[in-house]
Backbone as XML, in Angstrom:
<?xml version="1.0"?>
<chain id="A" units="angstrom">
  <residue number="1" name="UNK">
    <atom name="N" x="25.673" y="120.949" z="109.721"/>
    <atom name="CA" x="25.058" y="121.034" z="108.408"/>
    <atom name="C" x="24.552" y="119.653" z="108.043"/>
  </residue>
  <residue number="2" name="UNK">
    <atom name="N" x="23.121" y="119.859" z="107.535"/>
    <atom name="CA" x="22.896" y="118.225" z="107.060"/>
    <atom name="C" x="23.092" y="117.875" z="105.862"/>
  </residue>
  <residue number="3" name="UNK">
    <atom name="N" x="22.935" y="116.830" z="105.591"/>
    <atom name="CA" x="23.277" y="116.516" z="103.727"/>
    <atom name="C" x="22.015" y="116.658" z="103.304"/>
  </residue>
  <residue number="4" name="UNK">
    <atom name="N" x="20.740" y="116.631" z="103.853"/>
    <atom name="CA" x="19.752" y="117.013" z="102.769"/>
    <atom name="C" x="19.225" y="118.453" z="102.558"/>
  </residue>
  <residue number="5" name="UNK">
    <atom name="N" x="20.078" y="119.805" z="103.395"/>
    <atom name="CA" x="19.809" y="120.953" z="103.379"/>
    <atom name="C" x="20.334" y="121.396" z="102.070"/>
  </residue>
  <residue number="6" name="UNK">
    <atom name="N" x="20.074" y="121.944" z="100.899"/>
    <atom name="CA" x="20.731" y="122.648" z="99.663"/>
    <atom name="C" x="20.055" y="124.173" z="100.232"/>
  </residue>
  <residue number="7" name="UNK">
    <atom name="N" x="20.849" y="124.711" z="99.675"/>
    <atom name="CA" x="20.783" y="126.451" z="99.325"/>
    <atom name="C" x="21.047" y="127.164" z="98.058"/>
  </residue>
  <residue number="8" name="UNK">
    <atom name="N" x="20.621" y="127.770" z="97.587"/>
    <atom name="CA" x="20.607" y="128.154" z="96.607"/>
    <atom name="C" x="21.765" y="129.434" z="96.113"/>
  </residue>
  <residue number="9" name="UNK">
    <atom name="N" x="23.014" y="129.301" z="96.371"/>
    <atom name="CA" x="23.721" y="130.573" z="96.001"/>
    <atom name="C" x="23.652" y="130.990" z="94.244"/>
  </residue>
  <residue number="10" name="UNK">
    <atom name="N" x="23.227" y="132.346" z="94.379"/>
    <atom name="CA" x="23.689" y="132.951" z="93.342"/>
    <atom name="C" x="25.223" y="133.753" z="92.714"/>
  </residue>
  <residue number="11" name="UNK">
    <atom name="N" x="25.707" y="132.831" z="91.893"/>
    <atom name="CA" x="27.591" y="133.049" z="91.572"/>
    <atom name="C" x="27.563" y="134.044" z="90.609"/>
  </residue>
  <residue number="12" name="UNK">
    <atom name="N" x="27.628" y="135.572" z="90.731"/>
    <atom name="CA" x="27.959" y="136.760" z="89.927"/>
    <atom name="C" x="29.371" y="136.794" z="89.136"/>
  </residue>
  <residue number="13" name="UNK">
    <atom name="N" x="29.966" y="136.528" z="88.201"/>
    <atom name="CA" x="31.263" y="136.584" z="87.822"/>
    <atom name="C" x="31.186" y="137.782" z="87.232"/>
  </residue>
  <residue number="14" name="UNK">
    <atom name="N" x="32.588" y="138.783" z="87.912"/>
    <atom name="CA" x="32.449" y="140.165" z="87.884"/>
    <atom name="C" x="33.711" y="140.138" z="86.770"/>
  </residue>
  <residue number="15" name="UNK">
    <atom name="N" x="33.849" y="141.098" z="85.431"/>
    <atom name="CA" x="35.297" y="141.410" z="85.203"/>
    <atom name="C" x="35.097" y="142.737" z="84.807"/>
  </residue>
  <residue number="16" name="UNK">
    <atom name="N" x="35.615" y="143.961" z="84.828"/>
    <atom name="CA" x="35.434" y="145.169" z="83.963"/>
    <atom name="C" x="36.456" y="145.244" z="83.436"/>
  </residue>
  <residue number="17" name="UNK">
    <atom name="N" x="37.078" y="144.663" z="82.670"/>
    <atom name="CA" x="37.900" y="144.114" z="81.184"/>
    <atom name="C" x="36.761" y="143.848" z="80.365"/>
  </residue>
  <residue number="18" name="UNK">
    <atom name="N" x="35.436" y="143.733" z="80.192"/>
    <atom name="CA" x="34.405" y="142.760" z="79.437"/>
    <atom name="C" x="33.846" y="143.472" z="79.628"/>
  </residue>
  <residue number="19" name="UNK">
    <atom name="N" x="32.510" y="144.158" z="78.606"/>
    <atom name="CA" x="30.954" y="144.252" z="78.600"/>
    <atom name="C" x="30.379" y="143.012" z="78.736"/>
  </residue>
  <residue number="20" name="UNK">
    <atom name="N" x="29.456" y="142.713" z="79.887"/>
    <atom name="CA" x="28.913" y="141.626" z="80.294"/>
    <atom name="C" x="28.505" y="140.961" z="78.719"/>
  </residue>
  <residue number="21" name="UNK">
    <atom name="N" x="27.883" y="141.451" z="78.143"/>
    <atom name="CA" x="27.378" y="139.852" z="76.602"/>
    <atom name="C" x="28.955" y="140.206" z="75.582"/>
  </residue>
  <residue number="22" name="UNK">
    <atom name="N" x="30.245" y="140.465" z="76.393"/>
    <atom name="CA" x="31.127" y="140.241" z="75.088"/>
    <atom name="C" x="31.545" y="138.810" z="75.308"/>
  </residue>
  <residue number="23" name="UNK">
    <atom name="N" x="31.747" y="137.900" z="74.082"/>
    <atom name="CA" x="31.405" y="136.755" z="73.609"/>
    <atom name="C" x="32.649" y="136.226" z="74.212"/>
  </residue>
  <residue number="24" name="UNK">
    <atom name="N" x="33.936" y="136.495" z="74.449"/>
    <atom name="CA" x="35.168" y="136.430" z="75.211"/>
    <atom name="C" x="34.699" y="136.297" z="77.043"/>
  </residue>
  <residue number="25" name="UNK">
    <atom name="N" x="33.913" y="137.184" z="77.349"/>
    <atom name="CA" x="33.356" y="137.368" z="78.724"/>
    <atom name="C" x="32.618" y="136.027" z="78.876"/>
  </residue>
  <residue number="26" name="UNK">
    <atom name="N" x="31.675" y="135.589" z="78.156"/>
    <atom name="CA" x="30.539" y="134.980" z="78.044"/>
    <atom name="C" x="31.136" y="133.182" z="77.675"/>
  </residue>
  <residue number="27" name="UNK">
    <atom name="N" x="32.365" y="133.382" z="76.973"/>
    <atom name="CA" x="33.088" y="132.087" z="76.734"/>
    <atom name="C" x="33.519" y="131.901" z="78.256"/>
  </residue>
  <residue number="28" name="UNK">
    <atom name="N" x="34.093" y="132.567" z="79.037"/>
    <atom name="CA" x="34.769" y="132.343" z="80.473"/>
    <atom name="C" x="33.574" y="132.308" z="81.202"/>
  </residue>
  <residue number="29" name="UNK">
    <atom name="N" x="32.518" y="132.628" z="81.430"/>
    <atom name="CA" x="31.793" y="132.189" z="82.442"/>
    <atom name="C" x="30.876" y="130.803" z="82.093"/>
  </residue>
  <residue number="30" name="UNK">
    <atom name="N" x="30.825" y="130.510" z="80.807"/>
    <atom name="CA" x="30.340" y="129.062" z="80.290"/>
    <atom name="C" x="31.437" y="128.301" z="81.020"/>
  </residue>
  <residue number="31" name="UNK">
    <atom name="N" x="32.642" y="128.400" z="80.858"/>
    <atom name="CA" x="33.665" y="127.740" z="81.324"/>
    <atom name="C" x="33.603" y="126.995" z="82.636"/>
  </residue>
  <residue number="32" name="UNK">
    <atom name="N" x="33.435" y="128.595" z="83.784"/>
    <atom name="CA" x="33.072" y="128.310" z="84.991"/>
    <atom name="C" x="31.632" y="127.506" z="84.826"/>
  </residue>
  <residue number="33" name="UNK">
    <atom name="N" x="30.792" y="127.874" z="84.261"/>
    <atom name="CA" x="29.339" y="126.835" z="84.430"/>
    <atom name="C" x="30.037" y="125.459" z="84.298"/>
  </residue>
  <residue number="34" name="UNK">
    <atom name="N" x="30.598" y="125.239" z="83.318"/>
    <atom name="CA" x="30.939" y="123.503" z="83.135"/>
    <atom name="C" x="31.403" y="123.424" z="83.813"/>
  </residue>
  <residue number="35" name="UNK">
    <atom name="N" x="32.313" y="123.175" z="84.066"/>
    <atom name="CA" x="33.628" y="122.901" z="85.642"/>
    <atom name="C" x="32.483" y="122.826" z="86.807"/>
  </residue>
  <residue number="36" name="UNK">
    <atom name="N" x="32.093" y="124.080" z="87.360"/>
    <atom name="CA" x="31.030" y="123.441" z="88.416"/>
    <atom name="C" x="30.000" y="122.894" z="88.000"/>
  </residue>
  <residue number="37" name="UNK">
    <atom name="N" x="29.349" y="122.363" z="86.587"/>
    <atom name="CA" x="28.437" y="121.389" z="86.660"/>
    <atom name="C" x="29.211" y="119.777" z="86.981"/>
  </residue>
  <residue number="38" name="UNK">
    <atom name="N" x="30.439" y="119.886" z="86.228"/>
    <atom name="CA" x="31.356" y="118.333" z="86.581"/>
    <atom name="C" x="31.845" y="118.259" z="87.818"/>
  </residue>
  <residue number="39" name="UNK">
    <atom name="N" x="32.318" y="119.071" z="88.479"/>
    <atom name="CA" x="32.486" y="118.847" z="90.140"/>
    <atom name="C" x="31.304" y="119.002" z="91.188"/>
  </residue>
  <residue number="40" name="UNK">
    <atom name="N" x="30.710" y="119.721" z="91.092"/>
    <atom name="CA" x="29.673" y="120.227" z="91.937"/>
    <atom name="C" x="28.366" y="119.697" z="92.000"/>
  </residue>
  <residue number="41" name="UNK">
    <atom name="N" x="28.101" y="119.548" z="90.360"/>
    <atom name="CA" x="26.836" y="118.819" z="90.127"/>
    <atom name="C" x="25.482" y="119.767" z="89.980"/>
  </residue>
  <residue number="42" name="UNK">
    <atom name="N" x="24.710" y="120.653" z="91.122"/>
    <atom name="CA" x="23.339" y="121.318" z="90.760"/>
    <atom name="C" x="23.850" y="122.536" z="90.570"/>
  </residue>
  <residue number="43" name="UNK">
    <atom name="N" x="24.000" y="122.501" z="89.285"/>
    <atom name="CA" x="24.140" y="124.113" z="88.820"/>
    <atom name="C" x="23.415" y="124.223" z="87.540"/>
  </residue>
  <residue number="44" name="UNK">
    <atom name="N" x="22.888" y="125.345" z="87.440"/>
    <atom name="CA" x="22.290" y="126.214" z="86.283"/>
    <atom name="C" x="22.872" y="127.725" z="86.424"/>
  </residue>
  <residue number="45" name="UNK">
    <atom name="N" x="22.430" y="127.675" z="85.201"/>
    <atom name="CA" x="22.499" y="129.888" z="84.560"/>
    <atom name="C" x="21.456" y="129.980" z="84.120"/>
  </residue>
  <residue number="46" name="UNK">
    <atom name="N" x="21.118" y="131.562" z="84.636"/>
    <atom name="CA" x="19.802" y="132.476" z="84.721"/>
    <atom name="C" x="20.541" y="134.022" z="83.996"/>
  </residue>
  <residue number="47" name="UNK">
    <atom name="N" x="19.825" y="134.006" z="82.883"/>
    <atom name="CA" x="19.973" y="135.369" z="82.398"/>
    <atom name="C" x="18.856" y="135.975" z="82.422"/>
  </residue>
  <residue number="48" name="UNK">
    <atom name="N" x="19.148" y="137.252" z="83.024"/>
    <atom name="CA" x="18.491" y="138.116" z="82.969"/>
    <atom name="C" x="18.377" y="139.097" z="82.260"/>
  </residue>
  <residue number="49" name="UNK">
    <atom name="N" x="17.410" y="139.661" z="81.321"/>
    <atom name="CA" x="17.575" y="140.757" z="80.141"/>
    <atom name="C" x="17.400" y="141.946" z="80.807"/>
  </residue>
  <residue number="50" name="UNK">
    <atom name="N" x="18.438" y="142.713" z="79.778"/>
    <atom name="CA" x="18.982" y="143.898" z="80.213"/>
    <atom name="C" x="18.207" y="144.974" z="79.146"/>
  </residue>
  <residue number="51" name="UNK">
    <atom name="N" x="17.281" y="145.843" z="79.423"/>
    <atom name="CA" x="17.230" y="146.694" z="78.398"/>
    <atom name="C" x="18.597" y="147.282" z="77.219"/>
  </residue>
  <residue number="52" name="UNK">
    <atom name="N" x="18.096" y="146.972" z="75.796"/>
    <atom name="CA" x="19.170" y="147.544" z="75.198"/>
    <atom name="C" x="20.148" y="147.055" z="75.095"/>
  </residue>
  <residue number="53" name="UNK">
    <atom name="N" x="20.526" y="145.889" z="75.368"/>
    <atom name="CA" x="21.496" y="144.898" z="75.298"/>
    <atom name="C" x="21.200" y="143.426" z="74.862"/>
  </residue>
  <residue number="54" name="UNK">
    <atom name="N" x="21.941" y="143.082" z="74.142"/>
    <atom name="CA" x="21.799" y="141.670" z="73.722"/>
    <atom name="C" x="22.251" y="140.621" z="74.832"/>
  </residue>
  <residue number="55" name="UNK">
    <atom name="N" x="21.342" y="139.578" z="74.663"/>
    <atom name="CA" x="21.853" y="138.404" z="76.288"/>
    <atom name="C" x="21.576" y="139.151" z="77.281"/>
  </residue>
  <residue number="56" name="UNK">
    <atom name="N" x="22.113" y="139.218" z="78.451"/>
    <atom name="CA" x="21.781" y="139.876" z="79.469"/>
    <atom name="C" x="22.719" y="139.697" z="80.857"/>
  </residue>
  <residue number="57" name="UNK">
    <atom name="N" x="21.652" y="139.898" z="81.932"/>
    <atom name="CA" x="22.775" y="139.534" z="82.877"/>
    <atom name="C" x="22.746" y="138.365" z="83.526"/>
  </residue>
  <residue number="58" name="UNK">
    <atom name="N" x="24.423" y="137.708" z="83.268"/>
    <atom name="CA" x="24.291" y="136.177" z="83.808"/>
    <atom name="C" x="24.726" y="135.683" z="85.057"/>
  </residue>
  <residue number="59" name="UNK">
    <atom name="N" x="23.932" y="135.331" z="85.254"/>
    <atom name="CA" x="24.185" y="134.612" z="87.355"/>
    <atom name="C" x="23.932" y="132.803" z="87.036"/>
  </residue>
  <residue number="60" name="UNK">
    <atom name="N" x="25.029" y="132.528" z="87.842"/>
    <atom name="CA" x="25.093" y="130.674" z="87.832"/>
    <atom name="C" x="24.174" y="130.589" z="89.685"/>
  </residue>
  <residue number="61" name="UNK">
    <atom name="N" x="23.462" y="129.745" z="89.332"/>
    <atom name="CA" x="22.621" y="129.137" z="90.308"/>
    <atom name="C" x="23.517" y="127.651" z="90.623"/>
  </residue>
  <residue number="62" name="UNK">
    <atom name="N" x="23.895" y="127.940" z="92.010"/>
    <atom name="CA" x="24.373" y="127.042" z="92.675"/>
    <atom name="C" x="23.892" y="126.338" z="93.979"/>
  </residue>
  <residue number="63" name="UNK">
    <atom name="N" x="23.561" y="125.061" z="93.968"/>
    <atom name="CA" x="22.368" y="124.565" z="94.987"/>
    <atom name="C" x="23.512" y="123.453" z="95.565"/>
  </residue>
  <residue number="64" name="UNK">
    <atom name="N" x="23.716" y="124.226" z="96.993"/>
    <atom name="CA" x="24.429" y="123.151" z="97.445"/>
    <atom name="C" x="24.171" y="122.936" z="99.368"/>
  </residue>
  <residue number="65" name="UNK">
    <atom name="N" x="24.542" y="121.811" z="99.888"/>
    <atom name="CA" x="23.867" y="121.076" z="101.028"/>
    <atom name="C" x="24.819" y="120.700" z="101.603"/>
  </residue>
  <residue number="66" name="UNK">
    <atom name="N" x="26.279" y="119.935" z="101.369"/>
    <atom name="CA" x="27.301" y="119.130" z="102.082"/>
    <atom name="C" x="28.515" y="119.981" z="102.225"/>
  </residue>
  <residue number="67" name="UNK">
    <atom name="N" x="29.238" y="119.723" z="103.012"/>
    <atom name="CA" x="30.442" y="119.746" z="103.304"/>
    <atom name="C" x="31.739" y="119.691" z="102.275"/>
  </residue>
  <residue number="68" name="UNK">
    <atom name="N" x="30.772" y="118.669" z="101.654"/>
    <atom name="CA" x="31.872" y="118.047" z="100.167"/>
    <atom name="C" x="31.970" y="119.453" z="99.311"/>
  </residue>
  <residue number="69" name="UNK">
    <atom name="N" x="30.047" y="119.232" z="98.879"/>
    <atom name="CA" x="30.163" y="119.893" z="97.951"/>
    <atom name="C" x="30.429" y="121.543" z="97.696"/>
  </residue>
  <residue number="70" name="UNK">
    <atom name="N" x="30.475" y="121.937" z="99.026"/>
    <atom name="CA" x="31.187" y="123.545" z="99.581"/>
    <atom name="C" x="32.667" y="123.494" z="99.119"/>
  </residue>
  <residue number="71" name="UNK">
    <atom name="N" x="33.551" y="122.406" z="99.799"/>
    <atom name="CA" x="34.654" y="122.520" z="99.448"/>
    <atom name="C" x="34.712" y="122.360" z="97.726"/>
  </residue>
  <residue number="72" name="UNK">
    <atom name="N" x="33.940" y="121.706" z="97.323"/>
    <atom name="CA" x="34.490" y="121.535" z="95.683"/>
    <atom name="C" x="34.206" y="122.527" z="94.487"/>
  </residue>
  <residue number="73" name="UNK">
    <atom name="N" x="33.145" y="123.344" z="95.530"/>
    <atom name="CA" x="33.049" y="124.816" z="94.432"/>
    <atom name="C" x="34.083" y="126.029" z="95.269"/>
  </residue>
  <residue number="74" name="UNK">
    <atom name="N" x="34.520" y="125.785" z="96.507"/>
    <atom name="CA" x="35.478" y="126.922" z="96.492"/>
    <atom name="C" x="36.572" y="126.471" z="95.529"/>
  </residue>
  <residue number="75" name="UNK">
    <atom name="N" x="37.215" y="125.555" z="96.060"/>
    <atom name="CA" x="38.499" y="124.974" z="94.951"/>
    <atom name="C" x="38.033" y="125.415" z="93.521"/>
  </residue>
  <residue number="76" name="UNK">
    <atom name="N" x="36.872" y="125.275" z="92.868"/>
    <atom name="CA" x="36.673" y="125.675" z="91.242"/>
    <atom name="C" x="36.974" y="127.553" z="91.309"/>
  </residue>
  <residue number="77" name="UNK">
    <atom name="N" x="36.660" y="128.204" z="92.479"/>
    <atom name="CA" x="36.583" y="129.398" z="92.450"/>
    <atom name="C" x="37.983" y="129.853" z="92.143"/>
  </residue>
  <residue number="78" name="UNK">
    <atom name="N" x="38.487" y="129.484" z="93.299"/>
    <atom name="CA" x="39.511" y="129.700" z="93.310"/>
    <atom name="C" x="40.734" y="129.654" z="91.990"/>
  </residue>
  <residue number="79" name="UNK">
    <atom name="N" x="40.459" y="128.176" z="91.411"/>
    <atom name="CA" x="40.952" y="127.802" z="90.105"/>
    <atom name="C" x="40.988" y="129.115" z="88.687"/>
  </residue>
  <residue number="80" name="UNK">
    <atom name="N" x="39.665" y="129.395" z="88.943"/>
    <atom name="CA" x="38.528" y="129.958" z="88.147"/>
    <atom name="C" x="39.452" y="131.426" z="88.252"/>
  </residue>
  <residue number="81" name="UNK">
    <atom name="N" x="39.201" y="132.314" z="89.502"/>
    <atom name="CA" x="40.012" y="133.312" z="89.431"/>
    <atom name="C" x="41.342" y="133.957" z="89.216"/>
  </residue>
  <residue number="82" name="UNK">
    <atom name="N" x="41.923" y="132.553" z="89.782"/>
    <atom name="CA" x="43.604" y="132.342" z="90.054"/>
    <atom name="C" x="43.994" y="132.491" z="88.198"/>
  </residue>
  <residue number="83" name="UNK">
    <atom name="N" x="43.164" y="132.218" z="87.207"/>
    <atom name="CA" x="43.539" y="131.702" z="85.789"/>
    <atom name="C" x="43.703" y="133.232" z="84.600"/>
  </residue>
  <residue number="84" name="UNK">
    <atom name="N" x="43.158" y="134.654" z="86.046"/>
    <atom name="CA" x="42.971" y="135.789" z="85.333"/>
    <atom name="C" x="42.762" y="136.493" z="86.526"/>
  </residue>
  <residue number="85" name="UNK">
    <atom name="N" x="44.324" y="137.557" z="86.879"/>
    <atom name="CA" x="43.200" y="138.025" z="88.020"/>
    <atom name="C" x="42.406" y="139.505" z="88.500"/>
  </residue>
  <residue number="86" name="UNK">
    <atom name="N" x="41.886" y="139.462" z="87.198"/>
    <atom name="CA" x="40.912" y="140.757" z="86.475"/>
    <atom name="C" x="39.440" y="139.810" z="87.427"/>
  </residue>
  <residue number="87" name="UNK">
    <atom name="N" x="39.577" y="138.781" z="87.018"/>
    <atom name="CA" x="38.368" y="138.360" z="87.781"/>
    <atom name="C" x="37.517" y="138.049" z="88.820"/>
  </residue>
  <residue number="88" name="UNK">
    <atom name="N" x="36.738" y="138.502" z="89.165"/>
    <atom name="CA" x="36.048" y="138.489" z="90.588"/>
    <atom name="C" x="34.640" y="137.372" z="90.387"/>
  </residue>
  <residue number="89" name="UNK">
    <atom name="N" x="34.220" y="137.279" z="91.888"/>
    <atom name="CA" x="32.970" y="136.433" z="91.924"/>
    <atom name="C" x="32.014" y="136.959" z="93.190"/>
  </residue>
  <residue number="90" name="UNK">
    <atom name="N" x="30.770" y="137.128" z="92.674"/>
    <atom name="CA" x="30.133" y="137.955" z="93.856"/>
    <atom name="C" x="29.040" y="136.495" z="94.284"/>
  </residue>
  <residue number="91" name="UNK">
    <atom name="N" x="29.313" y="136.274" z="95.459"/>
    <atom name="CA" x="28.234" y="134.733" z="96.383"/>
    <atom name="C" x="27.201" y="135.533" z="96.922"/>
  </residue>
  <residue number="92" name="UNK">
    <atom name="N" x="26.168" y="135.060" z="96.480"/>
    <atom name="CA" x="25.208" y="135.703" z="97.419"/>
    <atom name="C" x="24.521" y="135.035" z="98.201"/>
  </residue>
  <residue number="93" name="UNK">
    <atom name="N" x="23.488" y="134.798" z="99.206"/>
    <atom name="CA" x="22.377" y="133.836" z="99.027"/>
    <atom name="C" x="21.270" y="135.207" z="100.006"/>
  </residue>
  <residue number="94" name="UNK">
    <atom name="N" x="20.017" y="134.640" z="99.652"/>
    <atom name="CA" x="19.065" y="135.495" z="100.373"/>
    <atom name="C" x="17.975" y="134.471" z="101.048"/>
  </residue>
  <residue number="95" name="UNK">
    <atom name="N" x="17.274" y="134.720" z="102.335"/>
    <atom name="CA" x="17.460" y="134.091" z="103.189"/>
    <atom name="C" x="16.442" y="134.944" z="104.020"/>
  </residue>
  <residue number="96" name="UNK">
    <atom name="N" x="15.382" y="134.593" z="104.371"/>
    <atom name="CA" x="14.374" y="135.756" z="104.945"/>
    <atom name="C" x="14.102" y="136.852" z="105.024"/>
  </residue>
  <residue number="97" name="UNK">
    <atom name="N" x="14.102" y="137.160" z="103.542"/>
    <atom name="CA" x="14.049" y="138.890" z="102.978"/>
    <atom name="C" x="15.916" y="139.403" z="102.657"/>
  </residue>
  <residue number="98" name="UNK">
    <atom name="N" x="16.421" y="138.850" z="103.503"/>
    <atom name="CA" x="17.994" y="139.475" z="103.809"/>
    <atom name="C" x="18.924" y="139.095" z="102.844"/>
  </residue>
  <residue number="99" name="UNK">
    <atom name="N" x="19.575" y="139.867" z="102.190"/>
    <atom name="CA" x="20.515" y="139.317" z="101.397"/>
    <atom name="C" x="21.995" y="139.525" z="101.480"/>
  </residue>
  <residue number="100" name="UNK">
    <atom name="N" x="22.774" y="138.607" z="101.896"/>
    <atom name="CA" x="24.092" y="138.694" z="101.827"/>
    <atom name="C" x="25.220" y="138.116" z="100.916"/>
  </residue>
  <residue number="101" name="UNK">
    <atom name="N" x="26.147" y="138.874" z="100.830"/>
    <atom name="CA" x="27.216" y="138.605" z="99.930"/>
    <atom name="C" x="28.410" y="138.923" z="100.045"/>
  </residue>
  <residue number="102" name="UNK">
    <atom name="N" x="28.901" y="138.163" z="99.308"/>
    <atom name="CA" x="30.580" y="137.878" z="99.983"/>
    <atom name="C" x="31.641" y="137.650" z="98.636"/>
  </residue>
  <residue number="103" name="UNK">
    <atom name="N" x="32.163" y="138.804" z="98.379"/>
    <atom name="CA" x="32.839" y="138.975" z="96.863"/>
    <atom name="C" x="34.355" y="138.507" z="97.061"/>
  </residue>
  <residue number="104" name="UNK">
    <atom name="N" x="35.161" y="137.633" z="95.875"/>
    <atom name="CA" x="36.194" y="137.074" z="95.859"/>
    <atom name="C" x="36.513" y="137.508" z="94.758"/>
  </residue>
  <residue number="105" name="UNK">
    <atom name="N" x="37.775" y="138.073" z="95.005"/>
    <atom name="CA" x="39.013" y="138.613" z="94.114"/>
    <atom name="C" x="40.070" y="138.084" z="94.086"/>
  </residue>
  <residue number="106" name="UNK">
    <atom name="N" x="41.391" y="138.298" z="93.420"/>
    <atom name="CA" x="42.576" y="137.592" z="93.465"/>
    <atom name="C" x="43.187" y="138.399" z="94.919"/>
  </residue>
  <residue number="107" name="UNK">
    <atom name="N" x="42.773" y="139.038" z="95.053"/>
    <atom name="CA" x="42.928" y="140.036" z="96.625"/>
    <atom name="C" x="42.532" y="139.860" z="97.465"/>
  </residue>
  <residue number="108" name="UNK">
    <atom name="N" x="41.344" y="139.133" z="97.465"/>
    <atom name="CA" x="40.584" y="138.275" z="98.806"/>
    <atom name="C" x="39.942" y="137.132" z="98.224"/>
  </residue>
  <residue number="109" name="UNK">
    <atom name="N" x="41.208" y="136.195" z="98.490"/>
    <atom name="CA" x="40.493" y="134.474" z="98.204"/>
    <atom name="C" x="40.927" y="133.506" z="99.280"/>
  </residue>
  <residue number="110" name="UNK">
    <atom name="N" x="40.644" y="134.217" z="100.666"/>
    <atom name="CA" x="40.863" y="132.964" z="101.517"/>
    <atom name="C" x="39.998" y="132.024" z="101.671"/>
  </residue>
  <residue number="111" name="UNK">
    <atom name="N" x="40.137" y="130.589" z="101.280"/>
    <atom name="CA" x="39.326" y="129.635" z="101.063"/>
    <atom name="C" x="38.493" y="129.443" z="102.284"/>
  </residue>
  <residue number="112" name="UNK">
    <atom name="N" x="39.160" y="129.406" z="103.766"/>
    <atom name="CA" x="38.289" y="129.277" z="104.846"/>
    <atom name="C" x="37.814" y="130.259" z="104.605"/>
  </residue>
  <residue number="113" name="UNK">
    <atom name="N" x="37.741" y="131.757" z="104.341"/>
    <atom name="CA" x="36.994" y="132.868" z="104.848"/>
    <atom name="C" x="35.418" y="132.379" z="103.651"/>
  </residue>
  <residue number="114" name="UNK">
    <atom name="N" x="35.460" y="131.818" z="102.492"/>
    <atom name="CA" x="34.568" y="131.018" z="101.350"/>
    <atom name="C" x="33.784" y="130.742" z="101.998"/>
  </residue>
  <residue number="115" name="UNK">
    <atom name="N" x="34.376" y="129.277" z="102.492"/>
    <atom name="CA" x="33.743" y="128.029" z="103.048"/>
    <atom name="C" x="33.017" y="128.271" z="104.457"/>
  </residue>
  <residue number="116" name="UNK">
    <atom name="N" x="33.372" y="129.108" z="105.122"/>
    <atom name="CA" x="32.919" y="129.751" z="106.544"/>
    <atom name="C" x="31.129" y="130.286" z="106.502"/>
  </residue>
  <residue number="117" name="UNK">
    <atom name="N" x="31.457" y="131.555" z="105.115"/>
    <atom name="CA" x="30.642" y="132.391" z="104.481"/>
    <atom name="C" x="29.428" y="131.268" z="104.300"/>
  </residue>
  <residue number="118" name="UNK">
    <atom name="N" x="29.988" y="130.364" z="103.605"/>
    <atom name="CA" x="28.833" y="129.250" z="102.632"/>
    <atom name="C" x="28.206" y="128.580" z="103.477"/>
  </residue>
  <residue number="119" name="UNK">
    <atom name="N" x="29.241" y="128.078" z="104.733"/>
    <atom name="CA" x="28.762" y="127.022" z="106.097"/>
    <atom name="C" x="27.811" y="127.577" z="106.636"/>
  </residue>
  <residue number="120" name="UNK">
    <atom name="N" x="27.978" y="129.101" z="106.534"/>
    <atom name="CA" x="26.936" y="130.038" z="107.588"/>
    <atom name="C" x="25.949" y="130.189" z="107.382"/>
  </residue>
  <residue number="121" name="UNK">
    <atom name="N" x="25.905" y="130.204" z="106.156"/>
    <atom name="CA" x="24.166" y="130.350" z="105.268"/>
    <atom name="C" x="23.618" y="128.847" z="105.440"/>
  </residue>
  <residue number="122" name="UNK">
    <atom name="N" x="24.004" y="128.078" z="104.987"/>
    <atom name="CA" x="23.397" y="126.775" z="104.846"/>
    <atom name="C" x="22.869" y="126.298" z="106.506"/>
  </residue>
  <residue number="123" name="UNK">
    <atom name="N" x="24.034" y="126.705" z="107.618"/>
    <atom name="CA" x="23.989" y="126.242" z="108.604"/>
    <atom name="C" x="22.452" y="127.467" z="109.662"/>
  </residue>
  <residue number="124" name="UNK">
    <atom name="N" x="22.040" y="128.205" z="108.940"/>
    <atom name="CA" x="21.375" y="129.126" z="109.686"/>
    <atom name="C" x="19.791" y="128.368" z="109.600"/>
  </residue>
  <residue number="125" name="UNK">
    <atom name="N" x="19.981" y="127.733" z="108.471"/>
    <atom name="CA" x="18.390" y="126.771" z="108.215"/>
    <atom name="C" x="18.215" y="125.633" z="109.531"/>
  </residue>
  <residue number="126" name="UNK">
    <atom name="N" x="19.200" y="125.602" z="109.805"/>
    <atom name="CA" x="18.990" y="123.668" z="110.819"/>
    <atom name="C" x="18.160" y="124.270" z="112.252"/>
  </residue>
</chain>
């Protein structure tokens, strides 16, 4: 992997305890946005409007390239889920039409199986 390759994962935070715009839902995934903007660094949120609903649907844009910075958003994930474990996270990235994804629960959070997932995408560009 090189350090100047970034990728663009899209971070789905799943809970069905929450209607996606309830303000409780929407406080916890701001949460996760900060935390990986202070560790991680290139992150944004993209909402998408939902007919008939207020706010919409929110995905964190995560642009990442190193080694480092793989390990320092699984560790937030992990943190992130471990704190409720109603909560899930769906990784995606898409990648010559193809889109894959790789969902983390308090039921499946092996950090290598993460970091493997993340290495693989980034590493398919070189």
């Amino acid at each position: 992997m090189t350090e100047n390759t970034a990728l663009e994962f899209v971070i789905t935070p799943v809970n069905d305890n929450y209607d996606p715009s309830d303000d409780r839902w929407l406080d916890q995934v701001t949460g996760l946005l900060n935390d990986l903007q202070a560790e991680v660094g290139d992150v944004r949120k993209e909402v998408t409007p939902q007919d008939g609903k207020k706010g919409g649907f929110e995905a964190i844009i995560l642009a990442l390239g190193s080694a480092g910075a793989i390990s320092a958003a699984v560790e937030m994930f992990k943190s992130w889920i471990s704190r409720d474990k109603r909560r899930e996270l769906e990784i995606s990235i898409e990648r010559d039409g193809k889109k894959e994804t790789y969902r983390i629960s308090s039921n499946r959070m092996d950090k290598d199986d993460i970091r493997f997932f993340m290495e693989k995408a980034i590493n398919r560009g070189d």
